[in-house]
C-alpha positions as CSV (number, residue, x, y, z in Angstrom):
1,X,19.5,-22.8,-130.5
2,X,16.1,-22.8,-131.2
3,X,15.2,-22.6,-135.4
4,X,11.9,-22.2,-137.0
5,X,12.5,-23.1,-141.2
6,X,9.7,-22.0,-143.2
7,X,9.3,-23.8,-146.9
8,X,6.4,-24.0,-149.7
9,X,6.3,-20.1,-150.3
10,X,5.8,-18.7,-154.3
11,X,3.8,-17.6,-157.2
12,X,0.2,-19.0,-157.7
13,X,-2.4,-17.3,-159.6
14,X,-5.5,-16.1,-157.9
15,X,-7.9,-19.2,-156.9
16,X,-5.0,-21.3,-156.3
17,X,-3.3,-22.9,-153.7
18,X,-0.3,-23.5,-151.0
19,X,0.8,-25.1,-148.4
20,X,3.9,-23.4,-146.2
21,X,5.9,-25.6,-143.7
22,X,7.4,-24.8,-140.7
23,X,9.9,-26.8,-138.7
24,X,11.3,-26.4,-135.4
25,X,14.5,-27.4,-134.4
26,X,16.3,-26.8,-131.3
27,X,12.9,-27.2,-128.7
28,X,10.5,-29.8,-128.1
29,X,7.1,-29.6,-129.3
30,X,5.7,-29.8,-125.7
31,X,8.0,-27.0,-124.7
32,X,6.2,-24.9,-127.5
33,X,2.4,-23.3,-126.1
34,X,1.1,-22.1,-129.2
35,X,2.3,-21.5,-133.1
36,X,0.9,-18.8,-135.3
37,X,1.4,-17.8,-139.2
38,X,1.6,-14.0,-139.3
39,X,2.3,-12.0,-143.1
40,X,3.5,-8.9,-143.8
41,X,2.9,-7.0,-147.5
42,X,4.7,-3.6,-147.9
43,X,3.7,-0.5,-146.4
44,X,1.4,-2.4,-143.8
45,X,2.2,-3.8,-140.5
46,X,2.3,-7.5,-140.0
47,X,-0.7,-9.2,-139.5
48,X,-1.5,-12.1,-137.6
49,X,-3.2,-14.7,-139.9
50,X,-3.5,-18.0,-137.6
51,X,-2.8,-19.5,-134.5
52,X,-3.1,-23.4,-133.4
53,X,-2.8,-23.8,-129.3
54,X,-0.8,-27.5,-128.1
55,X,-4.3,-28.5,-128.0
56,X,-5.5,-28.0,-131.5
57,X,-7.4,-25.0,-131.3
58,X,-7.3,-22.9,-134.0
59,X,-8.3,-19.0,-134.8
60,X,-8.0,-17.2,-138.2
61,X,-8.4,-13.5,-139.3
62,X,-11.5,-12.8,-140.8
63,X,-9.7,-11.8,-144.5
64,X,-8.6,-15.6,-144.4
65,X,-11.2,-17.6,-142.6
66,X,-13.1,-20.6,-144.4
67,X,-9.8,-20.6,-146.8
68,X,-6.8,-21.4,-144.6
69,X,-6.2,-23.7,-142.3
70,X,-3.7,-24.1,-139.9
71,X,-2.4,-27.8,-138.6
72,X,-0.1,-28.8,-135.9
73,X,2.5,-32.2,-136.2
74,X,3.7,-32.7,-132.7
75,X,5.4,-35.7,-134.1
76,X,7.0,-33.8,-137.4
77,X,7.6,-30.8,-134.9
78,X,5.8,-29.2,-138.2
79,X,3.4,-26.1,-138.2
80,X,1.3,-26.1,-141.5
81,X,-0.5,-23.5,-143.3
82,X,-2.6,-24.9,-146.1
83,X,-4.3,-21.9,-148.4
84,X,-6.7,-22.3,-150.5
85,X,-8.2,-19.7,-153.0
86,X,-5.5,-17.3,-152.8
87,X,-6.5,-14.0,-153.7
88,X,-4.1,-11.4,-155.0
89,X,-4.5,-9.2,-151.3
90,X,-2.7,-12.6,-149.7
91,X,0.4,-11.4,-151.3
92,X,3.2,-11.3,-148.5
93,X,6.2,-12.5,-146.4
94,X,4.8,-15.1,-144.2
95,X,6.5,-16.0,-141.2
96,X,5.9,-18.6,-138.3
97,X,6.2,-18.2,-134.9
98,X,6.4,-20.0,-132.0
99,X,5.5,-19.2,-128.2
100,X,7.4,-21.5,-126.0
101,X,6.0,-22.4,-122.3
102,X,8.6,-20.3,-120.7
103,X,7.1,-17.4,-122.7
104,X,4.0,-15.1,-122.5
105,X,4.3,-14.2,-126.3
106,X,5.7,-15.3,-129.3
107,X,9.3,-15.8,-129.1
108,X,11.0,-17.5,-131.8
109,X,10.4,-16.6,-135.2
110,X,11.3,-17.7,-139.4
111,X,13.0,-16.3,-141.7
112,X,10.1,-15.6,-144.4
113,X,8.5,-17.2,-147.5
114,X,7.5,-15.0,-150.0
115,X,4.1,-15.5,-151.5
116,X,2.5,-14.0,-154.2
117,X,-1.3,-14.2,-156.0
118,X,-1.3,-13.0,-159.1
119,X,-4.6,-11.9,-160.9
């Protein structure tokens, strides 16, 4: 049973900074293509925010570029999102997802962290 645990969600004021975690359990990390960070606030569809391929490339939304950063452990089995001057608009449920190689989208998904920018 594949499991994607998401950690490091909360409050920060605006200009500050988090880190969220994800670890798989349940699949290899060469079985897994790419990883992505999506969010969704109320009222709004979920967004994708980043995505890292097995090879380290990396793509961002425009609202986030130049102040997240996604990361990849292969050896952890660890997707990180590091974000860095959090504005209040960041506030969301973030989730992680994984596509697997057996896949042609994402497949396996978190649970949520909340986060929230206050101003």
């Amino acid at each position: 049973q594949v499991q994607l645990v998401e950690s490091g969600g909360g409050l920060v004021h605006a200009g500050g900074s988090l880190t969220l975690s994800c670890a798989a359990s349940g699949i290899a990390s060469n079985s897994i293509n790419n990883n992505a960070w999506f969010r969704q606030s109320p009222g709004k569809q979920r967004e994708l925010v980043a995505q890292i391929t097995n090879d380290g490339r990396t793509s961002y939304a425009d609202s986030v570029k130049g102040r997240f950063t996604i990361s990849r452990d292969n050896a952890k089995n660890t997707v990180y999102l590091q974000m860095n001057s959090l504005k209040p608009e960041d506030t969301a449920v973030y989730y992680c997802a994984a596509q697997p190689t057996t896949a042609s989208a994402y497949k396996y998904w978190g649970q949520g962290t909340q986060v929230t920018v206050s101003s």
